[in-house]
Structure formats: structure tokens, C-alpha cells
TIDREN-636762 format. One record per residue (C-alpha): residue in three letters; x, y, z. Coordinates in steps of 0.2 Angstrom, whole numbers, padded with zeros to 4 digits, always signed. Layout:
TIDREN-636762
AlaXYZ/...
END
This chain:
TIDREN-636762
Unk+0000+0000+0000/Unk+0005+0018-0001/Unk+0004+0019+0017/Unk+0023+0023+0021/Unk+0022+0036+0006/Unk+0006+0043+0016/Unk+0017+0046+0032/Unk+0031+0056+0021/Unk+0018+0066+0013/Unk+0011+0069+0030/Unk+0026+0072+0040/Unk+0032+0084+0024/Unk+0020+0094+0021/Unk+0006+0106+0028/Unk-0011+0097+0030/Unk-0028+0106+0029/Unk-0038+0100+0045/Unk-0058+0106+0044/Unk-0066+0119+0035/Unk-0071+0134+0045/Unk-0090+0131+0047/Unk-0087+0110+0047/Unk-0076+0108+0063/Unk-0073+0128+0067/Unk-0056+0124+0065/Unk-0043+0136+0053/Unk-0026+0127+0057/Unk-0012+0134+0055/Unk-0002+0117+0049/Unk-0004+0098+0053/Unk+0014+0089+0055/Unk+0022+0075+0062/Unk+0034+0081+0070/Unk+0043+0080+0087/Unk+0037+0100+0090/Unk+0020+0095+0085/Unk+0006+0087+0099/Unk+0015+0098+0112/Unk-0003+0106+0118/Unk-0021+0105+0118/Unk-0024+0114+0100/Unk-0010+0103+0092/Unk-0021+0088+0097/Unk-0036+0094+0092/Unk-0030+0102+0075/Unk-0023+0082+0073/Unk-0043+0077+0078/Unk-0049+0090+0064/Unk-0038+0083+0050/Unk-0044+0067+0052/Unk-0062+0073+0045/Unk-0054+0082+0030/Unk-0053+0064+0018/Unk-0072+0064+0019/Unk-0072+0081+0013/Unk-0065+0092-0003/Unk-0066+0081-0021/Unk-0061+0063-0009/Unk-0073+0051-0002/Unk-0089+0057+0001/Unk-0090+0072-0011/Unk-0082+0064-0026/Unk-0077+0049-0039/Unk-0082+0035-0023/Unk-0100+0044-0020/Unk-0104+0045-0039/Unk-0098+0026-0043/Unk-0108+0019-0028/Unk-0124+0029-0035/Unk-0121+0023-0055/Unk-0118+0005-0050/Unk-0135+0004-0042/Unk-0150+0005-0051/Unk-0155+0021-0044/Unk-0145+0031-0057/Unk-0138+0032-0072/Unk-0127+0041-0081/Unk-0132+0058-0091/Unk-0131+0051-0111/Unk-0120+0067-0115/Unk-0108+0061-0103/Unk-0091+0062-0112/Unk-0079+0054-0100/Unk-0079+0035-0098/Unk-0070+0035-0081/Unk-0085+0044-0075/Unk-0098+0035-0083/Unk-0091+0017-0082/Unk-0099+0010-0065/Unk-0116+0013-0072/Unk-0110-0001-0085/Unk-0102-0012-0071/Unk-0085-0007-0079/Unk-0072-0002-0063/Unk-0057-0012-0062/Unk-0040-0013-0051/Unk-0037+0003-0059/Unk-0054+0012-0059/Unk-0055+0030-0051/Unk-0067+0027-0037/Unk-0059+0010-0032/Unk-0042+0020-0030/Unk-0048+0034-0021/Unk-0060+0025-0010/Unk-0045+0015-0004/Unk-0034+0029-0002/Unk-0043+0041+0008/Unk-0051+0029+0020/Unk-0034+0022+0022/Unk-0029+0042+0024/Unk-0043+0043+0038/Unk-0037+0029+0048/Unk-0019+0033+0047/Unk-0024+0052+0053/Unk-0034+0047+0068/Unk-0017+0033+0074/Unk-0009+0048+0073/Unk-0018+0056+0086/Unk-0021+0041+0097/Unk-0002+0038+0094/Unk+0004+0055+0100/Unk-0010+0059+0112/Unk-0001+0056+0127/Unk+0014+0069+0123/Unk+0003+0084+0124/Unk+0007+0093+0140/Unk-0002+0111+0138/Unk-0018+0107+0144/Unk-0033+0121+0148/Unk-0046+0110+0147/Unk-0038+0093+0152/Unk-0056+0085+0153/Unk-0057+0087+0132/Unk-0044+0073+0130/Unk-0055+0060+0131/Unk-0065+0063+0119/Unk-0052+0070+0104/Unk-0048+0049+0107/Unk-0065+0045+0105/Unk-0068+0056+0088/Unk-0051+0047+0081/Unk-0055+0030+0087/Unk-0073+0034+0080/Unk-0065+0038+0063/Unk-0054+0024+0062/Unk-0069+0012+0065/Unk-0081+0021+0054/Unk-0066+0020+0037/Unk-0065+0000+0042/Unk-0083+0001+0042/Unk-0081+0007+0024/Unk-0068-0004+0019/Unk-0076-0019+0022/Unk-0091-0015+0016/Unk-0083-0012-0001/Unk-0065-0024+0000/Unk-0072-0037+0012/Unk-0054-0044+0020/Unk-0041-0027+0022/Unk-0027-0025+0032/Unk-0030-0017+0049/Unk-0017-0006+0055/Unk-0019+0000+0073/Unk-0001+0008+0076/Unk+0009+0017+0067/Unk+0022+0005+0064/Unk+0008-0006+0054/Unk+0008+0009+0044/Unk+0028+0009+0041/Unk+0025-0010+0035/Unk+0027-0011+0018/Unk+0024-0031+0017/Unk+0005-0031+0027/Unk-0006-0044+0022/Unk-0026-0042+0022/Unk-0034-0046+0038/Unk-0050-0056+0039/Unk-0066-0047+0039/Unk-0073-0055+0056/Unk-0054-0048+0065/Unk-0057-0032+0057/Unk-0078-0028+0062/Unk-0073-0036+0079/Unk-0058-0020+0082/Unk-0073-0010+0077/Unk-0085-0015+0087/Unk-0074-0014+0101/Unk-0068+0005+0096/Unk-0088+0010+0092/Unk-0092+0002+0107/Unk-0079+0012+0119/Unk-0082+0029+0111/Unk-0101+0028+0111/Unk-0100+0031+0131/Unk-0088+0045+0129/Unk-0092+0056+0115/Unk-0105+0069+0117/Unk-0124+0068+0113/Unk-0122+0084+0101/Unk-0111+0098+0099/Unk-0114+0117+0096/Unk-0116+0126+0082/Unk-0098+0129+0079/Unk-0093+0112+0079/Unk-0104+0103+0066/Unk-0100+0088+0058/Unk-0091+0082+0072/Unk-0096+0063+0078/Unk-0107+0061+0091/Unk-0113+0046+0104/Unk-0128+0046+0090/Unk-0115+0045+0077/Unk-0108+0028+0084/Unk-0122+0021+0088/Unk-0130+0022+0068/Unk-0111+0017+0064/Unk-0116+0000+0077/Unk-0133-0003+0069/Unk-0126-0001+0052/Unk-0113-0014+0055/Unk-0123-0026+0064/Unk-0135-0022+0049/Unk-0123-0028+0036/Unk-0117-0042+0046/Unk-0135-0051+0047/Unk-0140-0050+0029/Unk-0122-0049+0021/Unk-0113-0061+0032/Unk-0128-0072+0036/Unk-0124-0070+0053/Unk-0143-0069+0059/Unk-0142-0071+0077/Unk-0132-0052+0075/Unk-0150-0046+0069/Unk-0155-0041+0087/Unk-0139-0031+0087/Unk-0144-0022+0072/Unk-0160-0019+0082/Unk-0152-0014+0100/Unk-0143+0000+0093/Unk-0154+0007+0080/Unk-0166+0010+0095/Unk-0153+0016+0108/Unk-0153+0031+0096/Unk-0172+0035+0093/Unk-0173+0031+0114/Unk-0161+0043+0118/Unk-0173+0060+0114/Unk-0157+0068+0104/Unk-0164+0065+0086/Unk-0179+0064+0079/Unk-0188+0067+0058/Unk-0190+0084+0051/Unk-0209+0087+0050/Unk-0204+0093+0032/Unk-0194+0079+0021/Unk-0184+0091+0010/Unk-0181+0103+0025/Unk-0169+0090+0031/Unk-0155+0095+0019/Unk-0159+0112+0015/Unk-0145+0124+0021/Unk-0157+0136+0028/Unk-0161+0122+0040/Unk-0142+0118+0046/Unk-0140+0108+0062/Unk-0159+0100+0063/Unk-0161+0085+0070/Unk-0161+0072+0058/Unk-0145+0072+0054/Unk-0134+0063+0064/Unk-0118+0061+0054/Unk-0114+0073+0040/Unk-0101+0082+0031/Unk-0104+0100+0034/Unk-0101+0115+0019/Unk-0103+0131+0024/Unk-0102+0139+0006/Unk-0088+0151+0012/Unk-0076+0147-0002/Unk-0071+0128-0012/Unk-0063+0121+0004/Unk-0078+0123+0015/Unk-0092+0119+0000/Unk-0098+0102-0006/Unk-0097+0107-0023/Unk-0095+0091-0033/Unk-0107+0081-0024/Unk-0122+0095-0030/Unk-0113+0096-0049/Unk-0116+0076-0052/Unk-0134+0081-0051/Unk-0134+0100-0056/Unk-0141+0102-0074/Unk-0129+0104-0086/Unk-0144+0109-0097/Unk-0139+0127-0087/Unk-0123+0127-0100/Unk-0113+0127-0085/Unk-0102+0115-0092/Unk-0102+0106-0108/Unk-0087+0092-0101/Unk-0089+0078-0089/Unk-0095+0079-0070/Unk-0109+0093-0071/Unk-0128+0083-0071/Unk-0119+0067-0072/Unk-0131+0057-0060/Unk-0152+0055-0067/Unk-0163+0044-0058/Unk-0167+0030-0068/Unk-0183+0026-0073/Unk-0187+0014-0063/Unk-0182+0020-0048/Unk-0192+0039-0052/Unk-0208+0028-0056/Unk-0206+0019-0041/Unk-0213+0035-0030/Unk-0233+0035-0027/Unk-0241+0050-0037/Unk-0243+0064-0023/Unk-0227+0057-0015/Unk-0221+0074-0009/Unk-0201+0066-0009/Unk-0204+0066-0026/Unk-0211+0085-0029/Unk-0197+0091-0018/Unk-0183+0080-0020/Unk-0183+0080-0041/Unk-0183+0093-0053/Unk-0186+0090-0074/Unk-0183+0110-0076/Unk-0181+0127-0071/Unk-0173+0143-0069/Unk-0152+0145-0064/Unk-0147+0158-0053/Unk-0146+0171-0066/Unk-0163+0171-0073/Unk-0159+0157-0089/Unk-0172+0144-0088/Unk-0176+0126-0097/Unk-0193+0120-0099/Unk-0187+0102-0098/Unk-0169+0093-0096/Unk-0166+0085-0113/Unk-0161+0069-0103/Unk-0174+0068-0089/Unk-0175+0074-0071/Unk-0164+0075-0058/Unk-0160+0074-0040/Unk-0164+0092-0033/Unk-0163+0087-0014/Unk-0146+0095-0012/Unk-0150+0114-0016/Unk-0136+0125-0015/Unk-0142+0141-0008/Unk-0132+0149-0022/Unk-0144+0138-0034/Unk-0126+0133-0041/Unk-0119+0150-0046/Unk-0103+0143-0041/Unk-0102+0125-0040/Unk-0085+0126-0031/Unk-0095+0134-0017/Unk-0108+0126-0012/Unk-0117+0125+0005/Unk-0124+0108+0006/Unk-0121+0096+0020/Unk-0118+0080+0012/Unk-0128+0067+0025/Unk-0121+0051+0030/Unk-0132+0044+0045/Unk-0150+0052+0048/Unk-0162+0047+0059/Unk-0174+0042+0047/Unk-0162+0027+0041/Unk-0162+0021+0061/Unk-0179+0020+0059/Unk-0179+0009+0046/Unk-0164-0002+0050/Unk-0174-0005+0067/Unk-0190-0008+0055/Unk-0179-0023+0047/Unk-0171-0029+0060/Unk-0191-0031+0069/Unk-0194-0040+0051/Unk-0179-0050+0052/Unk-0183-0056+0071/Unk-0203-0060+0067/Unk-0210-0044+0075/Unk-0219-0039+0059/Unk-0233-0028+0068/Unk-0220-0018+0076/Unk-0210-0018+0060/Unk-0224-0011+0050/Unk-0228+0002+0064/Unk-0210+0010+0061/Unk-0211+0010+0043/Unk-0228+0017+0043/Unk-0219+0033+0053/Unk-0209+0036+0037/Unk-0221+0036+0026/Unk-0232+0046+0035/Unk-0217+0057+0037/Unk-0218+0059+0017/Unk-0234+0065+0016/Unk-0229+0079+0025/Unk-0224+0096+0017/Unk-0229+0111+0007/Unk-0240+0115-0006/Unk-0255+0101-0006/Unk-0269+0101+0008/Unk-0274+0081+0014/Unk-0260+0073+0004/Unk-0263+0055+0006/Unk-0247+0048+0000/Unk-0237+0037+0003/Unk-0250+0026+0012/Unk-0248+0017+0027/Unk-0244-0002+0022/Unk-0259-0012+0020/Unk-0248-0027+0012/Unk-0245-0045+0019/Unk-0235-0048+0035/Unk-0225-0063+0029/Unk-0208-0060+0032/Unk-0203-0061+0013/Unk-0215-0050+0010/Unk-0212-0034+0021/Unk-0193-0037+0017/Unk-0199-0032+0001/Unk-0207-0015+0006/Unk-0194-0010+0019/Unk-0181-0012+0003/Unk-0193-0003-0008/Unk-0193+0013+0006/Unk-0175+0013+0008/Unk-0176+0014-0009/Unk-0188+0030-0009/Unk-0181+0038+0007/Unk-0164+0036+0008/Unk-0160+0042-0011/Unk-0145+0047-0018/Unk-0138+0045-0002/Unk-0125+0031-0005/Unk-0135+0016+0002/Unk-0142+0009-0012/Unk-0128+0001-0020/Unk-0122-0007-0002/Unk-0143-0013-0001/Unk-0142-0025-0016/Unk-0125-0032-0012/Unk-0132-0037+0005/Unk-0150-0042+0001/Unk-0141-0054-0011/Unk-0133-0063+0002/Unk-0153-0067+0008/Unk-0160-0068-0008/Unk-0150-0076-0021/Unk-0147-0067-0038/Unk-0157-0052-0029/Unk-0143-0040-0034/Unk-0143-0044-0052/Unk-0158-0047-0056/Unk-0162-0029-0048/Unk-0147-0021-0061/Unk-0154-0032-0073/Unk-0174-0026-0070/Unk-0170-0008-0067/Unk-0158-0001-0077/Unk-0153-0006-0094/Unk-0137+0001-0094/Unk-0129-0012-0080/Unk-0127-0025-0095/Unk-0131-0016-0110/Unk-0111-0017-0114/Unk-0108-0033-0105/Unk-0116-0048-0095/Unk-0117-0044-0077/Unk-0104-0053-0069/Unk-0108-0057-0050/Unk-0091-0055-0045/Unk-0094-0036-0047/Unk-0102-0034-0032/Unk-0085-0034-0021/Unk-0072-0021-0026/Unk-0055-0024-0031/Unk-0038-0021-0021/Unk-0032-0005-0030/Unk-0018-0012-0043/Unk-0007+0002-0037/Unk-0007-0006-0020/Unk-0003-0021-0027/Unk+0011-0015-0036/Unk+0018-0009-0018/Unk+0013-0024-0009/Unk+0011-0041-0016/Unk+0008-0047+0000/Unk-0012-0041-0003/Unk-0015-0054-0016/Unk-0025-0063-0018/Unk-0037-0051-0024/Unk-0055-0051-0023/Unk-0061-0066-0036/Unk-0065-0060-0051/Unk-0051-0048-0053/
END
């Protein structure tokens, strides 16, 4: 891996920690060396740096986002596209050497090394005003760590797990199993969920909280029932989902689209997020709004710009009054400036994320980019309820989502989504509890990670879904089942053999 090269860069050169509004932090420089961690700010400018791979074009704003969202058959790629890196996971076509595979590896590999470098270095901080802080700058990097495994494995399956910064220095590390790896996990989620704070102020958002590592838990223990087969953890998945909607620090938006609005900063349905505050391309989610912002506008006529449509399938899938469709699509209108389209030549798109700018400069955008919400612990407690037999209790939660969706502006005694009404057999509510991840969680980056796991329960689910829903997925080739893992990035390889064998298939 280009782990040792990470630590050269790292220890060389100046590293942006947070953005101002995402972690109110403007850091002055982030090295590794011995006059560095002498005092409190030195630890938590080390804390704050450990945030920044989620952030700018990296993991959660760029090439890994947009290739988790074309592989699945939620979207699919604008026709006009021009670039084939960008559109190729729509056609199933990432390799050892493919763009989001690489960077995905890389940065979540970049999180876990930053937050060992805190935990490694903690203890040689001696300029302490608030000594009581220390505790939990260890928790938010022990957090970070677990939630980038979490990652990992969802996407490499077995990955080398690098606890100390010597594993980082060791050039020759094998991949550890998966099991080794969600078990130091569970043990770091674990610890820092009685340690990190049930919110922080308005200065400090973004940061993780005892919310945060609680959905990070139910997520987890999600993936191991229906991924893993490992069906006694379903409880688990259950435990935690509901230790966050007991705990009275979260709870749905009365108004679906006002969830993600920047007008409606810091509300409390979103648990884990990237923040962006708009002030200038460092602090902005830029890229993450221009996959889905019309290029229609002329804002661009290369690749990246409106790269992301719903597929037809999935746009059909929303009841007629369904107000996450009214507010969470747009098929055309008006840019900042006054220049309007009637319709988008190649369909709708996502308009959930609005830029309060209404994109007049992509690089500055004020869109927190979610990554856990509340309404996604109501559901994975719903499934988990499913999973366990409880089906009455399971439709009860799922019926609070949907109820939640008839909420909002602009229609009187909206009626849809209904309350379920379908049959209780376990197969069967499985069904509608994938359909309404489907609907609620939407360009969020959980669909793709959905069908790889319900195909572990329901054999062929995931490619007879691509197959069903979007044409694309073997218009070019066959779907190949062995696409549902990703690769070991060939550059890795190239460093260190010792991670082959790589994922079969590749």
C-alpha cells in the first residue's frame, strides 16, 4: 500500500484539517513532527484533520459517491456524458485501476492513518486548559478509524487493519480477515459511544457524536445479518438502531426536503454529516451537487456537471402525490441568473441537495452532504423487527416514514405514501422495507451497499435488480456477479504483493 508514502507526505508537508464552518477549526499546519502534539490545539488540529478525507473532491464528495450511485439501479449516467472513467460504474466497468476504487482505498486508508496519529501521539501533549477534552479527541479518532474500516469492508471485504503506526511503516501487510477487522470495530464503536457527546454546538458541526456511533453500530450489525448471514447479530442491528431514537437527541423533520436544505443547518435528523458552509471551495460540497446539477444550465459542456439522473425505474417507483418526489426532483427550471429550461433534454434530476447559491458557483456550495440520519435508524430498526418475526412492530416503524412523506408544502390532505396495508410474511415486508430505503434514503449512497447485501438473503437479488432496473448495467456486457465486491487497487498491489490474492473476479 502507499501507506509509508502517506506518512512522508504527511510528515512533509502542511495538511488542511476542517473547513471553517465544518469543525470551526482554521489550522495553522498539521505535521508529524517531534514539536508537534506539544498542547491541547496541536491535538485537536490532529482530531480535525482526520475529518478532512471525507471532505473536498475525496470520499464522500467525489469519484467513490458518484460510482456507488451509478452501479446501483438508482441512477444512471447523463447520455451526453463524455468521459468514460466517470460513466463506467453505471456499465459495471471499474477495475483494479478504476478511479473510485483507488480513491476510496486511499482516503479511507488516509482517515485511519490520521486518527493513529492522534491516538499515537495523544499522550505527549502537555499544555492542557481543558484537560477533561482529552477523552473525547480519542474518541472522535478511534470513531474515525472504526467508521473508514466500516467502509472498507463493506466495499473490500478482508483489508489489512493497521492499529499503530508501525503497521503503517510495514510495507509487506497482508489483508486481515473481515470478522478480525468488524470485531476491532465493534470494540472501538463500542468504547467511544459512552464517551463522545450527545451533540455539539453550532460551531462544531459535523463532528461525531454518541448518535454517530451508535448508527455506525446498527449499520454494522445491519450488514453483518443479511451480508454475512450471521442472523443471530440481527437483534444487534436492532439494539442500537433503537438506543438512538430512545435517547430524545434526534428525531424526523416534520418537512422531508427541510432536512437538507442549508437554511435548516444543524436539525435533528442528521446525525452524521459532512458539513459545507459555502464560504469558499474548501468549505463547499461542490462536486457532490454538480453530479446532479443540470448541465442543461450550460454550466459545463465536459464531464462531472448533471452526471447522475434517476433511472426510470427507480423515479416511477414514487406513489403520485409522494411529496419526496415533488421536492426532491426537478425535470426543469430557472439557474441563478434568470436562464431557464422547460425540460432537461435527458430527464429529471436529483434536486434534494439545493445550494443556496442555486449553483452559481459549483465550487461553493453549501450543502451538508448526510451520511447517517435518523430516518435510516428508523428503518434499519423496522428490518431488523422484520428479520426477528415482529412484523406488527416492524410495519408500525415503517408506517412513521411514510407518514413522514406525506408531510410538506404545497398540497392540503396529501394521502401519499399510504400506510402499508400489504401481507405480513416476512418475505414479503422485506420487500417493502427495501422498496422505502429505496424512496427515502435516495442518492444517499445506500443503495448500492442494499443489493450487495440483500443478495446474500435472496440469491441473484442484486442482479436481477441491475438487470430489472436499469438497462445500462449489462447493456455493454453480462453482469458478472463477482462485481459486487471491489477490487484491491492495482497500485497497492504493485507496492505490496503481499495483498493478493485479490477479490475473485479480478
Amino acid at each position: 500500500m502507499k501507506l509509508k508514502l502517506w506518512m512522508a507526505l504527511l510528515a512533509l508537508s502542511v495538511v488542511v484539517a476542517a473547513c471553517r464552518n465544518l469543525l470551526t477549526e482554521d489550522p495553522k499546519s498539521f505535521v508529524t513532527s517531534d514539536s508537534f502534539f506539544k498542547t491541547e490545539a496541536d491535538l485537536k488540529s490532529g482530531v480535525m484533520a482526520a475529518y478532512s478525507p471525507m471532505r473536498s473532491n475525496n470520499l464522500f464528495n467525489g469519484w467513490p459517491w458518484l460510482s456507488l450511485e451509478l452501479a446501483s439501479d438508482q441512477v444512471r449516467i447523463d447520455r451526453d456524458e463524455p468521459n468514460l472513467e466517470t460513466s463506467g460504474p453505471d456499465f459495471l466497468f471499474y477495475s483494479t485501476g478504476s478511479r473510485g476504487v483507488t480513491v476510496a482505498w486511499r482516503e479511507l486508508y488516509n482517515m485511519v492513518f490520521r486518527a493513529n496519529l492522534v491516538l499515537a501521539n495523544a499522550d505527549r501533549v502537555q499544555q492542557w486548559t481543558n484537560p477533561a477534552l482529552k477523552p473525547t479527541y480519542l474518541a472522535e479518532a478511534k470513531f474515525l478509524r472504526a467508521y473508514a474500516y466500516l467502509w472498507l469492508t463493506k466495499l473490500y471485504d478482508d483489508v489489512p487493519l493497521l492499529l499503530t503506526l508501525a503497521d503503517h511503516d510495514n510495507l509487506a501487510v497482508a489483508r486481515t480477515p473481515v470478522e478480525q477487522v468488524h470485531q476491532q470495530i465493534i470494540t472501538d464503536l463500542t468504547e467511544v459511544e459512552a464517551v463522545l457527546p450527545a451533540k455539539w454546538g453550532s460551531s462544531d458541526r459535523g463532528r461525531a457524536t454518541r448518535g454517530a456511533a451508535e448508527m455506525a453500530l446498527a449499520d454494522l450489525y445491519l450488514w453483518r445479518a443479511s451480508f454475512l448471514k450471521k442472523t443471530a447479530e440481527w437483534q444487534n442491528a436492532s439494539d442500537w438502531a433503537k438506543k438512538v431514537m430512545d435517547s430524545g437527541d434526534w428525531g424526523l423533520s416534520a418537512d422531508y426536503i427541510s432536512t437538507f436544505l442549508p437554511s435548516n443547518k444543524g436539525n435533528r435528523e442528521m446525525i452524521f454529516y459532512v458539513a459545507a458552509s459555502g464560504v469558499d471551495s474548501r468549505s463547499s460540497s461542490g462536486w457532490l451537487v454538480n453530479f446532479y446539477f443540470p448541465r442543461d444550465f450550460g454550466l459545463s459542456t465536459g464531464g462531472g456537471w448533471g452526471a447522475g439522473h434517476p433511472t426510470d425505474w427507480h423515479y416511477n417507483q414514487y406513489q403520485p402525490g409522494d411529496y419526496r418526489k415533488e421536492a426532491g426532483y426537478r425535470t426543469g427550471g430557472c439557474r441563478w441568473d434568470g436562464y431557464c429550461v422547460t425540460a432537461f433534454k435527458d430527464g429529471p434530476l436529483p434536486w434534494k441537495y439545493r445550494p443556496t447559491n442555486n449553483g452559481s458557483d459549483g465550487g461553493k456550495c453549501d450543502v451538508d452532504i448526510p451520511l447517517y440520519r435518523y430516518a435510516e435508524a428508523i428503518l434499519i430498526y423496522a428490518e431488523a423487527q422484520n428479520e426477528l418475526g415482529n412484523s406488527g412492530l416492524a410495519v408500525q416503524y415503517l408506517d412513521m416514514i411514510r407518514a413522514r412523506a406525506r408531510n410538506g408544502t404545497g398540497a392540503e390532505n396529501r394521502v401519499s405514501p399510504a400506510d402499508y396495508t400489504g401481507p405480513l410474511d416476512q418475505a414479503s415486508l422485506r420487500d417493502a422495507i427495501f422498496a422505502e430505503r429505496d424512496l427515502e434514503l435516495a442518492h444517499e449512497a445506500k443503495r448500492w451497499f442494499d443489493l450487495v447485501r440483500r443478495d446474500s438473503e435472496d440469491q441473484s437479488y442484486w442482479g436481477n435488480s441491475l438487470h430489472d432496473h436499469d438497462p445500462n448495467s449489462w447493456r455493454m456486457q453480462a453482469i458478472q456477479d463477482y462485481k459486487k465486491r471491489w477490487p484491491v487497487p492495482q497500485s497497492e498491489i504493485d507496492l505490496n504483493p503481499n495483498l493478493l490474492p485479490n477479490n475473485p473476479g479480478y
